[in-house]
C-alpha positions in Angstrom: 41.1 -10.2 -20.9 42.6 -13.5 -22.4 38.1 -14.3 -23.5 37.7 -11.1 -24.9 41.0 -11.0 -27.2 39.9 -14.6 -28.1 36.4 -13.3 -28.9 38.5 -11.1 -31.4 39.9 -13.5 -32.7 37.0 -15.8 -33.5 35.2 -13.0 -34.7 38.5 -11.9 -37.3 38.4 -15.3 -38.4 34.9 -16.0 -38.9 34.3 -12.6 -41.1 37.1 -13.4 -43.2 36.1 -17.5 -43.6 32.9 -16.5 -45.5 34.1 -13.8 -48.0 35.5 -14.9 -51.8 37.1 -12.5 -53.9 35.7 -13.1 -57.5 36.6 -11.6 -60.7 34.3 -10.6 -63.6 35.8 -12.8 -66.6 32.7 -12.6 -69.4 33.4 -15.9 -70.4 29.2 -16.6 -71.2 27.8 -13.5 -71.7 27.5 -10.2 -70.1 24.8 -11.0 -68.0 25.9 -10.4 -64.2 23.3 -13.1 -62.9 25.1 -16.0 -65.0 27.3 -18.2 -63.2 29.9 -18.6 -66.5 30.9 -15.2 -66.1 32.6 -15.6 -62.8 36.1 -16.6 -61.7 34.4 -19.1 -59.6 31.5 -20.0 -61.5 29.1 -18.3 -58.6 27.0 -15.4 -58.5 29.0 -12.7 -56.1 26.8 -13.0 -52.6 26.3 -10.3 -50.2 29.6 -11.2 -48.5 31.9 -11.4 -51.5 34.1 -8.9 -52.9 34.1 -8.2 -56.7 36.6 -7.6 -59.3 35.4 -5.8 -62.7 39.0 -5.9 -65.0 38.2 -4.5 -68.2 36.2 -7.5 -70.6 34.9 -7.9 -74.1 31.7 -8.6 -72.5 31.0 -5.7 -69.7 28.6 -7.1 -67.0 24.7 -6.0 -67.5 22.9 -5.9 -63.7 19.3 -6.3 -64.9 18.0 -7.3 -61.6 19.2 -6.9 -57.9 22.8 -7.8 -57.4 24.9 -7.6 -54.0 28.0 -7.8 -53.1 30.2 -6.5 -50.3 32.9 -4.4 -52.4 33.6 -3.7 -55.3 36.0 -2.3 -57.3 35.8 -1.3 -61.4 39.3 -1.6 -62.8 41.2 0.7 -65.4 39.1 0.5 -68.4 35.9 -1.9 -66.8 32.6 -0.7 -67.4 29.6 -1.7 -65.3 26.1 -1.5 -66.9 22.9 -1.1 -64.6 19.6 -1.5 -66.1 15.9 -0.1 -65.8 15.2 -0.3 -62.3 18.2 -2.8 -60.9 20.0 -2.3 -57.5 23.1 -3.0 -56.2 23.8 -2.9 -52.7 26.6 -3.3 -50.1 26.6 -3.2 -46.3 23.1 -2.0 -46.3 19.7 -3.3 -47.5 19.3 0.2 -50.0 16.1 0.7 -48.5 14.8 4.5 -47.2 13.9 2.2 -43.8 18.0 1.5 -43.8 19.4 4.4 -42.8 21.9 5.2 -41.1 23.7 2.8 -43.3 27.8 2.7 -42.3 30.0 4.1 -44.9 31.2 2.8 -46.8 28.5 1.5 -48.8 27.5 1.8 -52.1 23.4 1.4 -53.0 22.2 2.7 -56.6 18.5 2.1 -57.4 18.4 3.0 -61.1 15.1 4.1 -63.1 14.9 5.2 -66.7 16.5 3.1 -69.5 20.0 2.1 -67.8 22.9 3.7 -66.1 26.8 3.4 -67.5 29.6 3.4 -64.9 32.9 3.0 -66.2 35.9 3.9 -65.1 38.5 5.7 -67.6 
């Protein structure tokens, strides 16, 4: 009992070591691959959770980005481009199914798609 609540443990700890909360702040440009436009000067990583406050210069996906949550503020707006994907939790593949909910996986074709929340 005492190795498998320790197991827990480990486990609690190590999934919450590698994940960074980082915040959209526009600073450079409104390109979502440029490191200036993050609160930690990174590009969010599959195991980060991302912030999108509302900015003078929205974030533009134009080619895959990941992340593990996200979460589009009062007023944000998220722009995904001609063919970009964002995933979450699963690969956004037809081969990944059953993907655990929640996730979030957009493949986009055409000229762009506008999320924003209002």
């Amino acid at each position: 009992m005492k190795r498998l609540l320790l197991y827990g443990l480990l486990y609690l700890y190590a999934s919450n070591v590698f994940t960074q909360v980082i915040e959209w702040t526009g600073k450079g440009n409104s390109d979502w691959h440029n490191p200036c436009n993050w609160s930690t000067n990174t590009v969010p990583a599959c195991t980060d959770s991302v912030i999108l406050p509302p900015a003078f210069n929205p974030p533009v996906v134009t080619a895959t980005a990941c992340f593990d949550y996200l979460e589009v503020k009062n007023g944000a707006k998220l722009q995904v481009q001609d063919f970009s994907l964002l995933q979450a939790g699963c690969p956004c593949t037809p081969t990944a199914n059953p993907c655990e909910v929640p996730t979030f996986c957009q493949t986009v074709g055409g000229t762009s798609f506008d999320y924003a929340y209002a």
